[in-house]
FIKEVEX-954279 format. One record per residue (C-alpha): residue in three letters; x, y, z; residue number from 1. Coordinates in nm, 4 decimals. Example, Ala and Ser with C-alpha at 12.3 -4.5 7.8 and 13.67 -1.06 7.14 Angstrom:
+------+----------+----------+----------+-----+
: type :        X :        Y :        Z : seq :
+------+----------+----------+----------+-----+
:  ALA :   1.2300 :  -0.4500 :   0.7800 :   1 :
:  SER :   1.3670 :  -0.1060 :   0.7140 :   2 :
+------+----------+----------+----------+-----+
//
This chain:
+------+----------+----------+----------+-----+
: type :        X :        Y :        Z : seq :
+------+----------+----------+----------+-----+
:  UNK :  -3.1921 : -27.4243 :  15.7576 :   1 :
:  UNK :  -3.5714 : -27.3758 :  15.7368 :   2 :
:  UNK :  -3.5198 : -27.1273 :  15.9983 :   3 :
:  UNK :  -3.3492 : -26.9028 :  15.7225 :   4 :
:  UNK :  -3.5187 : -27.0015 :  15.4593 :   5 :
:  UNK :  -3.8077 : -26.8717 :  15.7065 :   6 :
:  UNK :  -3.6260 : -26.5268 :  15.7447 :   7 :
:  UNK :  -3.5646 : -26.4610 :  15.4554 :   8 :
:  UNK :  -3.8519 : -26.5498 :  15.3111 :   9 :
:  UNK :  -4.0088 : -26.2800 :  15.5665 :  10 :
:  UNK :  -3.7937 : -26.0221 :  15.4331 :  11 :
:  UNK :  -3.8639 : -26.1057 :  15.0787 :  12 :
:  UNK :  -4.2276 : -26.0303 :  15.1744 :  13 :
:  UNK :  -4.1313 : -25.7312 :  15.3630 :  14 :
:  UNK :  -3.9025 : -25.6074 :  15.0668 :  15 :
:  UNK :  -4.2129 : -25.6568 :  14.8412 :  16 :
:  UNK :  -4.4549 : -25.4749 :  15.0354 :  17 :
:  UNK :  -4.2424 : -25.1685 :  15.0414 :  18 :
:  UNK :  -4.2109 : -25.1286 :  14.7044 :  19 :
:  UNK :  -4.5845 : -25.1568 :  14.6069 :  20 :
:  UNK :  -4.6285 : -24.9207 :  14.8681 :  21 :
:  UNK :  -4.3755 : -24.6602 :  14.6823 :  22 :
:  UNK :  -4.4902 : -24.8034 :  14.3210 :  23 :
:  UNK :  -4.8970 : -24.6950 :  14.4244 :  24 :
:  UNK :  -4.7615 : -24.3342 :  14.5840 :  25 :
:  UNK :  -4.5618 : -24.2789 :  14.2892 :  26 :
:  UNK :  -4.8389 : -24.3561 :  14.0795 :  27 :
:  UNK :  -5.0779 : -24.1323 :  14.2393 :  28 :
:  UNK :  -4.7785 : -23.8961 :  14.2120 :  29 :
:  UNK :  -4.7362 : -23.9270 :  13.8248 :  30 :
:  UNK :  -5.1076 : -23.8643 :  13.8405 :  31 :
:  UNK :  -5.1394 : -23.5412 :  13.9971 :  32 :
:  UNK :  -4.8436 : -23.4415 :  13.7375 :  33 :
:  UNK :  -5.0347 : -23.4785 :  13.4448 :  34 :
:  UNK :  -5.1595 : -23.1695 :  13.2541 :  35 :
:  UNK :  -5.4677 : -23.1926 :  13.2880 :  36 :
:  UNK :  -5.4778 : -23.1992 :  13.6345 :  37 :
:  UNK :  -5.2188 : -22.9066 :  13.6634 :  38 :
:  UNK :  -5.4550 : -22.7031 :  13.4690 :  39 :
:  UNK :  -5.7785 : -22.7669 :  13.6437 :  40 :
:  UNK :  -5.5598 : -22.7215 :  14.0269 :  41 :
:  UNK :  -5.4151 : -22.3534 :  13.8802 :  42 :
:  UNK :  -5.6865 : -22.2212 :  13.6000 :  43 :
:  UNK :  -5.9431 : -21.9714 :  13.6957 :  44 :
:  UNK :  -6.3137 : -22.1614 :  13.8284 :  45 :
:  UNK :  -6.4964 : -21.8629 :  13.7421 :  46 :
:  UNK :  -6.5628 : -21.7293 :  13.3102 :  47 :
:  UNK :  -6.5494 : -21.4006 :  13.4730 :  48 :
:  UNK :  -6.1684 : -21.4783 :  13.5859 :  49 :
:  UNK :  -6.0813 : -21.6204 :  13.2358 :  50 :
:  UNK :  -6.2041 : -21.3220 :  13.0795 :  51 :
:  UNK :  -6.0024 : -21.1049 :  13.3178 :  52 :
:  UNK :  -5.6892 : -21.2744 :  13.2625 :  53 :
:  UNK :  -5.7702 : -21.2708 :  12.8633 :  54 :
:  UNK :  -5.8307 : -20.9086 :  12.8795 :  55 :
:  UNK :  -5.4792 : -20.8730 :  13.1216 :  56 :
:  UNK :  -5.2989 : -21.0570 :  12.8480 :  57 :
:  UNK :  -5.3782 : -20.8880 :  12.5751 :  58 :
:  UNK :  -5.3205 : -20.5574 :  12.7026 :  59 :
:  UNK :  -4.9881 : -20.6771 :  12.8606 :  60 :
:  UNK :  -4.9385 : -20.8095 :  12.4753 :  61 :
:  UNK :  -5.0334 : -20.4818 :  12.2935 :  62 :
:  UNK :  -4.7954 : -20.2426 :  12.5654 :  63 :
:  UNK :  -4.4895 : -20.5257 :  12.4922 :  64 :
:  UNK :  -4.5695 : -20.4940 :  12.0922 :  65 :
:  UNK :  -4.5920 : -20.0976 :  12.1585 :  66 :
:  UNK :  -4.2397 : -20.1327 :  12.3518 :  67 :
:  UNK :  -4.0834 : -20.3853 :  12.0798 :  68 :
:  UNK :  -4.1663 : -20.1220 :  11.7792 :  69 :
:  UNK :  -4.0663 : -19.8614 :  11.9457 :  70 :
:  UNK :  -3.7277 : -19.9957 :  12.0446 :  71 :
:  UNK :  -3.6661 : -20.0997 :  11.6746 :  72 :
+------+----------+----------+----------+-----+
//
């Protein structure tokens, strides 16, 4: 009897360890999702980029406006 009590209590031990381990890597998971960390992995490092990409938009903005009114 103590010899399964034994076992089992092994595997309840076992059990537990493998689910903190997935609980802590889904954390760090749910971590790397958030926004903020999204935008500092994919937005430009540089001003010089930003002001590229600002300039790229609003061009790309003013030719889609130009296309919309002419359309209409």
């Amino acid at each position: 009897m103590d010899r399964e009590a034994a076992v089992i209590k092994s595997e309840m031990s076992q059990t537990r360890a493998d689910l903190d381990r997935k609980l802590s890597k889904l954390e760090t998971r749910a971590k790397e999702m958030t926004p903020g960390a999204y935008v500092r992995r994919h937005m430009p490092e540089y001003p010089w980029e930003q002001a590229i990409g600002t300039a790229l938009l609003a061009v790309g903005g003013w030719m889609a406006w130009r296309h919309y009114r002419a359309a209409a």
